[in-house]
C-alpha positions as CSV (number, residue, x, y, z in Angstrom):
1,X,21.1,9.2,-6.0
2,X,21.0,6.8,-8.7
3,X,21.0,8.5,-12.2
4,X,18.0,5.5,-13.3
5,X,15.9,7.6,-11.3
6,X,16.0,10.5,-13.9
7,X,14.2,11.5,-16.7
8,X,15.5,12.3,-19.8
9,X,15.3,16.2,-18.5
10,X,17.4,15.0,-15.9
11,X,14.5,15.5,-13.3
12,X,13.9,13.4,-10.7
13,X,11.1,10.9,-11.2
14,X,9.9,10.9,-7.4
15,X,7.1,7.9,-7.0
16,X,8.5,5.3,-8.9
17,X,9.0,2.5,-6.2
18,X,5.1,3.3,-5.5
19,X,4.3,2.8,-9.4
20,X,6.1,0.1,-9.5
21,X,4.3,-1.3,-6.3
22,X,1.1,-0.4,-7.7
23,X,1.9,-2.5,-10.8
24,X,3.3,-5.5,-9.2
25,X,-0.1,-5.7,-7.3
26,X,-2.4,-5.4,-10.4
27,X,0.0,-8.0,-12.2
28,X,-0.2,-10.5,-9.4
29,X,-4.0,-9.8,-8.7
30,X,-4.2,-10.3,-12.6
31,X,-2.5,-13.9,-12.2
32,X,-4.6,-14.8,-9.4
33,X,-8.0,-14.4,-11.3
34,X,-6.8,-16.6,-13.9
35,X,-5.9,-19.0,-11.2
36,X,-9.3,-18.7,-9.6
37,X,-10.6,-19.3,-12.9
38,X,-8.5,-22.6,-13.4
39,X,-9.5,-23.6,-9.7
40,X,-12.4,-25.4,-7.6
41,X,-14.1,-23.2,-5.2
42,X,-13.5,-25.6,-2.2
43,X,-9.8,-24.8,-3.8
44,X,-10.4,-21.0,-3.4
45,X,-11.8,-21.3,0.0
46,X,-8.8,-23.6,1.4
47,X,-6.3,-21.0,-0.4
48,X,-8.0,-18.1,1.3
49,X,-7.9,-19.8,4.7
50,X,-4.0,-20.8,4.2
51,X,-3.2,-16.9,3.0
52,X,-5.0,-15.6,6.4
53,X,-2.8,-18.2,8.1
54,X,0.2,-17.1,7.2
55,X,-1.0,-13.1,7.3
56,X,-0.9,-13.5,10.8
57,X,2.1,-15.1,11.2
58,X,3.1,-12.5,9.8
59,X,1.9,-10.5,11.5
60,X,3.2,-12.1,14.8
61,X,6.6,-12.7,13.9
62,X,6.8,-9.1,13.0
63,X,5.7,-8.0,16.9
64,X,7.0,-10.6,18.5
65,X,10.6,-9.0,17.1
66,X,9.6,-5.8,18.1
67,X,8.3,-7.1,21.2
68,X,11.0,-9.4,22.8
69,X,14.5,-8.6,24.3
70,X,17.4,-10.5,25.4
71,X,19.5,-8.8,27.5
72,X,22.0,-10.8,29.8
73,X,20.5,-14.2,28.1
74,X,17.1,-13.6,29.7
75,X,14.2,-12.9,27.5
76,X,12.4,-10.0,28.8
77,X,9.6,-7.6,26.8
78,X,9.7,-3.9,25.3
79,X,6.9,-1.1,23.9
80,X,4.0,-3.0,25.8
81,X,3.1,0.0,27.6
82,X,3.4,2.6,23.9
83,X,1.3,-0.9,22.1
84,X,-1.4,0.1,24.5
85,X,-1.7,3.4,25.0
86,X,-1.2,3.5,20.8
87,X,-4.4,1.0,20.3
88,X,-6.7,2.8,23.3
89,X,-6.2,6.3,21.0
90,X,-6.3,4.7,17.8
91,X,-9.6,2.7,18.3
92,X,-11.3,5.8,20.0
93,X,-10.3,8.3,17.1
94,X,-10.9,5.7,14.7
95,X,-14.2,5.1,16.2
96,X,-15.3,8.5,16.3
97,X,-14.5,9.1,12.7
98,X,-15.9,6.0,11.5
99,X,-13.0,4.9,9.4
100,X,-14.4,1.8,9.1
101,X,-17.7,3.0,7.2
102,X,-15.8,5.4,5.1
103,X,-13.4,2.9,4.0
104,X,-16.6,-0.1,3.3
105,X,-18.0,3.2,1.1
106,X,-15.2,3.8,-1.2
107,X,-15.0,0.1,-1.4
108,X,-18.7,0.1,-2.9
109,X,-18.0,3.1,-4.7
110,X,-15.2,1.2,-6.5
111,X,-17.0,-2.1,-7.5
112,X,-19.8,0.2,-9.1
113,X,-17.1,2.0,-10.8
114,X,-15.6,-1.2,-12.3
115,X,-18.4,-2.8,-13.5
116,X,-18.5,-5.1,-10.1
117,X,-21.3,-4.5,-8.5
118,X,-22.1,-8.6,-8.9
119,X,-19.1,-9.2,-6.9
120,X,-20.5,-10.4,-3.7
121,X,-16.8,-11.0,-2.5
122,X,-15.5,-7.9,-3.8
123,X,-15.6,-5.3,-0.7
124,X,-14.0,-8.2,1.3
125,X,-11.0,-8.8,-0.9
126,X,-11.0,-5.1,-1.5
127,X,-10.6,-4.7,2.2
128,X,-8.5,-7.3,2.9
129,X,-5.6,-6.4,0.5
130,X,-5.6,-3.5,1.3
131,X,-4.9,-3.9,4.5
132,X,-2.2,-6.2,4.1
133,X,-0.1,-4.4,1.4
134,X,-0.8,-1.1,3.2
135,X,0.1,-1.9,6.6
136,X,3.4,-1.5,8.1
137,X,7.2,0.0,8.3
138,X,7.6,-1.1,4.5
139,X,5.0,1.1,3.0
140,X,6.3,4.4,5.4
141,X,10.1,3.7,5.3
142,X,10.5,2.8,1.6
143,X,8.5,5.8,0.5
144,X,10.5,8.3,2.6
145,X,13.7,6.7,1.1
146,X,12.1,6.9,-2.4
147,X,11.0,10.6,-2.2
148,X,14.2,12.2,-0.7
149,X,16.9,9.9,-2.1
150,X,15.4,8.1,-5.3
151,X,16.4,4.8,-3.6
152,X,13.9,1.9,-4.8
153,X,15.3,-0.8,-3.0
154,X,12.7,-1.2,-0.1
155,X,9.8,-0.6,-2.5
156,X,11.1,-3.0,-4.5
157,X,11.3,-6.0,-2.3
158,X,7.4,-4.7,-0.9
159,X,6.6,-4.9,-4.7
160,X,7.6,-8.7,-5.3
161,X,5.8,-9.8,-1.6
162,X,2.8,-7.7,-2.4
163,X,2.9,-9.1,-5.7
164,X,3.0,-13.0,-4.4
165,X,0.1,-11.9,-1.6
166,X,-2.3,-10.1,-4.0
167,X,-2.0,-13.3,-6.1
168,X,-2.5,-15.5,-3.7
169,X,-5.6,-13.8,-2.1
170,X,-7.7,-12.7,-6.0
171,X,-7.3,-16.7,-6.3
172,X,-9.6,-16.8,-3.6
173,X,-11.2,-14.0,-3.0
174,X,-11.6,-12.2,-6.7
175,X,-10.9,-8.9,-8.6
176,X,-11.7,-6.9,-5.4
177,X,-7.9,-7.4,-4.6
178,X,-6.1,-6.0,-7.5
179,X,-7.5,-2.2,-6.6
180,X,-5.8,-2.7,-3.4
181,X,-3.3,-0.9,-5.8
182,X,-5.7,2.3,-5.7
183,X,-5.2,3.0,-1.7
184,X,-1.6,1.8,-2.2
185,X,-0.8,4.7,-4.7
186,X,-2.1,7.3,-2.8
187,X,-0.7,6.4,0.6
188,X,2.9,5.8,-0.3
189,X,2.7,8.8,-3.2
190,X,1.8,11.3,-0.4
191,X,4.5,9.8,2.1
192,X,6.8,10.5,-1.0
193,X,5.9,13.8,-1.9
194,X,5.6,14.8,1.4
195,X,9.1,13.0,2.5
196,X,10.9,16.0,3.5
197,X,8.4,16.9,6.2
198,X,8.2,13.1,7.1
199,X,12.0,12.1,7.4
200,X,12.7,14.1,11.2
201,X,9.9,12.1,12.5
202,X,10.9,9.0,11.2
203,X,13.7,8.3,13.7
204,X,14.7,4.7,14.7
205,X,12.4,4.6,17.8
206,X,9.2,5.7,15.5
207,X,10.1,3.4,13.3
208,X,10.2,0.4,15.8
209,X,6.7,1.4,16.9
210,X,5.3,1.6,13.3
211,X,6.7,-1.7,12.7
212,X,5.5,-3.0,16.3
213,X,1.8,-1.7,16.1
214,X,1.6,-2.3,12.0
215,X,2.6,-5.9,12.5
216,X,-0.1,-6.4,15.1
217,X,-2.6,-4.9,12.5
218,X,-1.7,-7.3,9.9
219,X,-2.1,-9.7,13.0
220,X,-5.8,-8.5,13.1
221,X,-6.2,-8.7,9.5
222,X,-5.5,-12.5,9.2
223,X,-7.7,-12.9,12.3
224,X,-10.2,-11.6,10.1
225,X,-9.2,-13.6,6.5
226,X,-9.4,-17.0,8.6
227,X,-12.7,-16.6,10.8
228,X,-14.6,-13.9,8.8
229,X,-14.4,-10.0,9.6
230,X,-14.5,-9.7,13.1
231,X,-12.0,-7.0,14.0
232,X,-12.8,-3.4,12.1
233,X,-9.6,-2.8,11.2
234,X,-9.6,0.5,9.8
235,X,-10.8,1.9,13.3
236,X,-7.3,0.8,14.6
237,X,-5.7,2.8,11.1
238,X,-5.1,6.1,13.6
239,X,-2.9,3.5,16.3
240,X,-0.1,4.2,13.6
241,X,-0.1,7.9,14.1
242,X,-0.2,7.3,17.9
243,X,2.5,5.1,17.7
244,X,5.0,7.4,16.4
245,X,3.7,10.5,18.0
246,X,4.7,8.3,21.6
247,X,8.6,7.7,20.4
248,X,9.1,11.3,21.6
249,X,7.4,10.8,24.9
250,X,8.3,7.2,26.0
């Protein structure tokens, strides 16, 4: 453990990769407003089309990693079978309990509370972000290391990308974005307190299927940035709890 991690009772300060996640986001949304300020809208609209380009590459190179083999320098495929069976349960429990809806209504709930409700683009960059900072082996991984062994690091590096992203996408898409930071915090806080519980599950075979199916949900998120919502993304949320329960049964 490192002893920065400590208070000055000498107990240990368990969340502080997520804090400082949660603050990297509001500081870059914070810097992208001003920049959406500063810029055209046909500026805005171009920079939201080039983020959701690069979200799902992304998104792509991150399953195609997962994906692709090489074994005796021929190219072959693995975890198609557990991608499938991960997004037929996910989209089915997702469905049933209308993630989707619930997810749109704290979005709503959180422009009234902040004074937005003029926002027209503010549930969609809400959305969005939250997605894209929430999403994937990161978020999971760095919190589990952050909770039982005060180690930052992974949060860290997810803070300065997140950062850059949630910059990138309030220049184009408004203040919606910067409480992405709101969904962050209490995701990776309760992977952190909870780590304990967490870490047995976590083995490397989970953690190539979160990183599989969380890469092809960013995938479906950029779809969505580029051509307009079209994929209900948070109906696929539960694919990440079906791809971990399946590294113990593939």
């Amino acid at each position: 453990m490192h002893p920065g991690y400590f208070s000055e009772e000498g107990i240990f300060m368990t969340g502080l990769g997520t804090m400082l996640n949660a603050a990297a986001i509001v500081a870059g949304g914070a810097l992208g407003l001003l920049l959406k300020n500063a810029l055209p809208q046909r500026i805005g609209d171009g920079l939201m089309k080039a983020m959701g380009v690069c979200v799902l590459f992304i998104g792509l190179a991150g399953a195609l990693s997962n994906l692709l083999t090489v074994q005796d320098g021929a190219l072959g495929t693995s975890g198609t079978m557990m991608m499938i069976l991960s997004f037929l349960g996910g989209a089915v429990t997702g469905g049933a309990l209308d993630l989707e809806g619930k997810m749109e209504r704290f979005g709503l709930w959180v422009r009234k509370k902040s004074g937005s409700d003029g926002d027209s683009s503010f549930l969609e960059g809400f959305l969005n972000a939250s997605f894209t900072v929430c999403i994937g082996a990161m978020a999971v991984v760095g919190a589990i290391q952050d909770g039982l062994l005060g180690d930052i690091s992974l949060l860290v590096t997810k803070s300065v990308l997140d950062g850059v992203i949630i910059m990138v996408m309030a220049a184009s898409m408004g203040r919606g974005c910067l409480f992405s930071a709101l969904p962050v915090a209490v995701f990776q806080g309760l992977i952190t307190l909870f780590a304990r519980f967490l870490q047995p599950v976590m083995t490397d075979a989970a953690t190539a299927n979160l990183s599989l199916t969380g890469s092809v949900l960013v995938f479906c998120v950029g779809v969505n940035l580029v051509w307009g919502k079209r994929i209900p993304v948070a109906n696929l949320l539960p694919t990440l709890l079906f791809a971990v329960a399946l590294a113990f049964v593939l």
